[in-house]
C-alpha positions, 0 to 999 in steps of 0.5 A, a space after each residue: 919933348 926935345 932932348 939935347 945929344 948928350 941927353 939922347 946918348 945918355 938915354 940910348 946907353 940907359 936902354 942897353 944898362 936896363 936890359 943888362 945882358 948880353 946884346 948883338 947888334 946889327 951893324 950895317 956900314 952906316 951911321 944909324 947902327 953905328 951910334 947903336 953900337 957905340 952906346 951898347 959898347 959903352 953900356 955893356 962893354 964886353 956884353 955887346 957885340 956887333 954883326 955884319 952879314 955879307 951876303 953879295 948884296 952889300 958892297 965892298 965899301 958898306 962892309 969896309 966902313 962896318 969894319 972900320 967903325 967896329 975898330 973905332 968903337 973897339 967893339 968886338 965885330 962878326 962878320 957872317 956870309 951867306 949868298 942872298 940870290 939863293 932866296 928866289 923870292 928876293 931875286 924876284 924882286 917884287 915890291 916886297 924885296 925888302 921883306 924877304 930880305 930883312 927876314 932872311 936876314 933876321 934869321 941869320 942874326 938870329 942863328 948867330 947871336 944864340 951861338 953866343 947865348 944872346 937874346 937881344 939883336 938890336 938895329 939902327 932903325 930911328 923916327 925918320 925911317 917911318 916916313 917912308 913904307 919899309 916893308 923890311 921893317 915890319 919883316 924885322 919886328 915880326 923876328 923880334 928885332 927891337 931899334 931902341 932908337 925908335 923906341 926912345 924917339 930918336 931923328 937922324 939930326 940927333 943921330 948924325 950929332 952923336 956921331 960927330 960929338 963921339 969922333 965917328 969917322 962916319 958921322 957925315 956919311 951919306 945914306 945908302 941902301 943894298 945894292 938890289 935897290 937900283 934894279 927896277 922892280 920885276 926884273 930879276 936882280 944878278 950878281 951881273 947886275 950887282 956888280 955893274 952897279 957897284 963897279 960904276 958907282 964907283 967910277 963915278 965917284 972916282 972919277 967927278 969926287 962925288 960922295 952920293 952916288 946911285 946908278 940905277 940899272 935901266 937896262 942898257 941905260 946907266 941913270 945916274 944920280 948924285 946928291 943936288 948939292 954935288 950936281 955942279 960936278 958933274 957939269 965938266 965935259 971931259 970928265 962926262 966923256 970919261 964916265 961914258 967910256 969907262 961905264 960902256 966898258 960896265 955893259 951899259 949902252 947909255 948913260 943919263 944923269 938925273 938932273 933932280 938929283 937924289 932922291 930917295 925911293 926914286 926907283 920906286 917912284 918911277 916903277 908906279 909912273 
């Protein structure tokens, strides 16, 4: 059964008045846990409370647009730090990078919301992100870490309207993933590395005003990739003269733009070619 958005929201607050004690959510920077947010404010008020851990691989815009959603919502923020390259696992980057990440990730939670007598950490995991193998997932169920939105059954489409209905000034806000995910896998991942990505991707947006931007790392090579709908952009050649001086300047040698656009996994999808 198909509900409408004010029905889903309802139902998403009635999960938080149900478990009727204090809750910590796991806020990312995105729309999906951002909507989690809203509605464990509304139900719990005080009781809830949001956290975001800053750990290098999340970029400096994913934590200023946690921040800023935090205020939107008036939802009391913590932000917690730890340096994810000291797990060598990670660093390895094999293909289960991203269960080692959520589980460290998990216990960090953990650790902090028990410093606040709190049980319940929550996410923005929905139906859509079962589409995909999720490695990070199953990492955070195995932690204990519940997504009300996948348990009521809810779409990114319902999400994204919550969102929009609510005033979020994220409700459009393309998805994104930790900054590592553009690192072929096998090849360790750097805070180097990291930082040439993170600075790139934002001279592309910069420079072509583009919002759905990955640059994956292929060594010398900068493959760029953009949402198809924003592909037109890039078709100005003094701008692409730009891009390919300011990205030399990053360490990268050569610079391609992916003419299918984005896609999500696409890293992946070229590791197993």
């Amino acid at each position: 059964m198909r509900y409408s958005t004010n029905e889903y929201l309802a139902k998403l607050v009635h999960w938080f008045l149900e478990k009727n004690q204090n809750v910590a959510v796991a806020l990312s920077g995105g729309v999906d846990s951002a909507v989690v947010a809203l509605a464990a404010k509304e139900a719990l008020g005080d009781h809830a409370f949001a956290i975001t851990a800053d750990y290098n691989t999340l970029s400096v815009e994913e934590l200023s647009d946690a921040t800023k959603v935090a205020q939107e919502i008036k939802i009391d923020h913590k932000v917690i730090k730890y340096n994810e390259l000291e797990n060598f696992q990670f660093v390895e980057n094999d293909g289960l990078r991203c269960y080692h990440c959520r589980r460290e990730l998990a216990d960090h939670l953990l650790l902090e919301a028990r410093k606040h007598a709190t049980e319940i950490i929550v996410d923005g995991t929905h139906v859509d992100d079962l589409s995909e193998e999720r490695p990070g997932i199953k990492a955070l169920r195995e932690k204990g870490i519940r997504s009300p939105m996948l348990e009521i059954g809810i779409k990114k489409c319902d999400i994204r309207e919550i969102a929009r209905e609510c005033g979020l000034s994220i409700y459009d806000k393309p998805p994104n993933s930790c900054l590592a995910s553009r690192i072929p896998r096998g090849t360790k991942v750097t805070m180097e590395k990291l930082r040439k990505i993170e600075n790139s991707e934002v001279i592309v947006k910069t420079i072509f005003r583009v919002r759905h931007v990955r640059v994956r790392d292929h060594g010398d090579v900068a493959r760029i990739e953009v949402g198809r709908d924003e592909l037109s952009k890039l078709f100005d050649l003094q701008k692409l003269e730009d891009l390919d001086s300011k990205l030399r300047q990053q360490g990268f040698k050569f610079v391609t733009i992916d003419t299918r656009g984005y896609r999500a996994g696409n890293m992946f999808i070229l590791d197993n070619k």
